[in-house]
N, C-alpha and C positions, 0 to 999 in steps of 0.2 A: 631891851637887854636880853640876852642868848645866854643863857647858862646850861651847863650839861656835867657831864662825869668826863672825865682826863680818863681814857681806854688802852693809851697806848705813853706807858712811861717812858721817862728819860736819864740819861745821866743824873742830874740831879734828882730826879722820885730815888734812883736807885741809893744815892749817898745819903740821903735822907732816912734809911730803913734804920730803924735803932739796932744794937750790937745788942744780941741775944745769943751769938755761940751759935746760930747756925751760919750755914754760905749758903750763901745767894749768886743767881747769875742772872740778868736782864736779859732774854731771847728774845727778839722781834716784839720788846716793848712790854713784855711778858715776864713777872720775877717766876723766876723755880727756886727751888728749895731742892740744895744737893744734898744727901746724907754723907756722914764723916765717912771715910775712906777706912778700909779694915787693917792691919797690921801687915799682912800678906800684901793687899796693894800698896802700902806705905812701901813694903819691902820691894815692890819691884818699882819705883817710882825713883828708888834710893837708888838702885842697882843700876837705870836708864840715866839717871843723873851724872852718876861716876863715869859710864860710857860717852856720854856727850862731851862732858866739860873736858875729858879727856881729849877729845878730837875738835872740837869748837874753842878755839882761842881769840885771845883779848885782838881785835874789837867786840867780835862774838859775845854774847853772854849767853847763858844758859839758866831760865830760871824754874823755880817751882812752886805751886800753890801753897797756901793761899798768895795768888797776884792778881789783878784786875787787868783783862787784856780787853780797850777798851778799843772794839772794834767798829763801832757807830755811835752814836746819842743814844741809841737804842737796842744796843747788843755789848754788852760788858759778861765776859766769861772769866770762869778760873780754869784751866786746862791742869792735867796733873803737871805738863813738862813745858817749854818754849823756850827755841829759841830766837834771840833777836840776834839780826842782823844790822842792822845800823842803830849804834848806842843812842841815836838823838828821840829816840822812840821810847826811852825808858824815862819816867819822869816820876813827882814824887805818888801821882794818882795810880800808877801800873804803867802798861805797857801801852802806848798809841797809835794804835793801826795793828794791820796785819803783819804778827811776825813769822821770821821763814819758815819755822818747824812748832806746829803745836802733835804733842804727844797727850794720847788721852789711853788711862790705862782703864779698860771697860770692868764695869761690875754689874751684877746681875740685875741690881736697879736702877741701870744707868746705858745698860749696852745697847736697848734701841734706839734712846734718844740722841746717843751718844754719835750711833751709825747714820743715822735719818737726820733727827732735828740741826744740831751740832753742826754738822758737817755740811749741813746746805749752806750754813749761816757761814760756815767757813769761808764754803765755795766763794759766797756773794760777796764777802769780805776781803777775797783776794790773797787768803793766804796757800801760799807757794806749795807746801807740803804737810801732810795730814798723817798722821801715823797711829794704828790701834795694836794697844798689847791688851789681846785676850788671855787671859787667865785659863778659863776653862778650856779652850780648844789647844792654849800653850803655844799660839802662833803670833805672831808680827809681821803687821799689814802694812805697807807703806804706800800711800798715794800720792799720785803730784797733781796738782794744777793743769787742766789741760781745753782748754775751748771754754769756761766756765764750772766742770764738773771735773772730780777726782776720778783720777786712772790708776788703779792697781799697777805697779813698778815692780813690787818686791813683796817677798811674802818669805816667812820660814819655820819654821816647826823648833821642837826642843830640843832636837838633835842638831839643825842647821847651823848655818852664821846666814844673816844679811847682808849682800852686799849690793847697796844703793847706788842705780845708775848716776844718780849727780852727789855722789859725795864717794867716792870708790876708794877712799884712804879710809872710810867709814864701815867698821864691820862688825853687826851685831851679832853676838857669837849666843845661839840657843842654851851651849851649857850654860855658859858666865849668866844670860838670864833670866832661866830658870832653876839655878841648881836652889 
């Protein structure tokens, strides 16, 4: 008989973690421990929410953490934003599979992982569009999907608007979010 240590969790290691008030996200089999989000982030999270749901309508949803986007057996994230594009992906566990738009608003103990880790796992997951609200720099990144890796689309500063080549009814105005 072969016994060893379980190295690489799953779905269920991850629903099994007892409720303690932190979040948790399963990377490549791996739990991380995210810290609570600051009031400022809450605030631009709120501010990108009102912007989406505005422009993404029913069948659309547009949702916000805590949600479980449950991208493999082995990659279950909370994104600050997502949207889904086909409702049959919303179930009562989270979200299943890749959906079209995850928004991640960076924090300073989050923004490499966020850039790097995050976002390959994105890539391999197949989701469409990847979009980062820095704080500190006061810009918004939008990438798409392209050959397997994110391509920079759109980008815009605090004075700009965004206007995204595959959603051009879509425009996020720098005042509106960062005033």
């Amino acid at each position: 008989m072969q016994t060893g240590l379980k190295t690489k969790l799953d779905y269920a290691d991850y629903c099994a973690i007892p409720p303690d008030g932190k979040r948790y996200e399963l990377v490549a089999g791996e739990v991380h421990v995210t810290p609570a989000p600051s009031p400022s982030h809450q605030r631009l999270v709120q501010r990108f929410l009102r912007i989406l749901e505005d422009h993404f309508r029913s069948p659309m949803e547009v949702l916000v953490s805590p949600v479980d986007v449950i991208l493999t057996p082995h990659d279950v994230v909370q994104p600050d934003l997502v949207v889904v594009a086909d409702p049959a992906q919303v179930s009562d566990r989270g979200i299943e599979g890749a959906p079209l738009i995850v928004v991640e608003v960076l924090s300073p103990a989050t923004a490499q992982y966020d850039r790097t880790t995050k976002a390959q796992r994105y890539a391999t997951s197949g989701v469409p569009h990847y979009w980062l609200v820095d704080p500190a720099s006061r810009q918004v990144e939008c990438y798409r999907l392209a050959g397997g890796t994110y391509q920079s689309v759109a980008t815009g500063s605090a004075e700009a608007t965004v206007s995204h080549p595959d959603f051009p009814d879509l425009h996020l105005s720098g005042p509106t979010i960062w005033r």
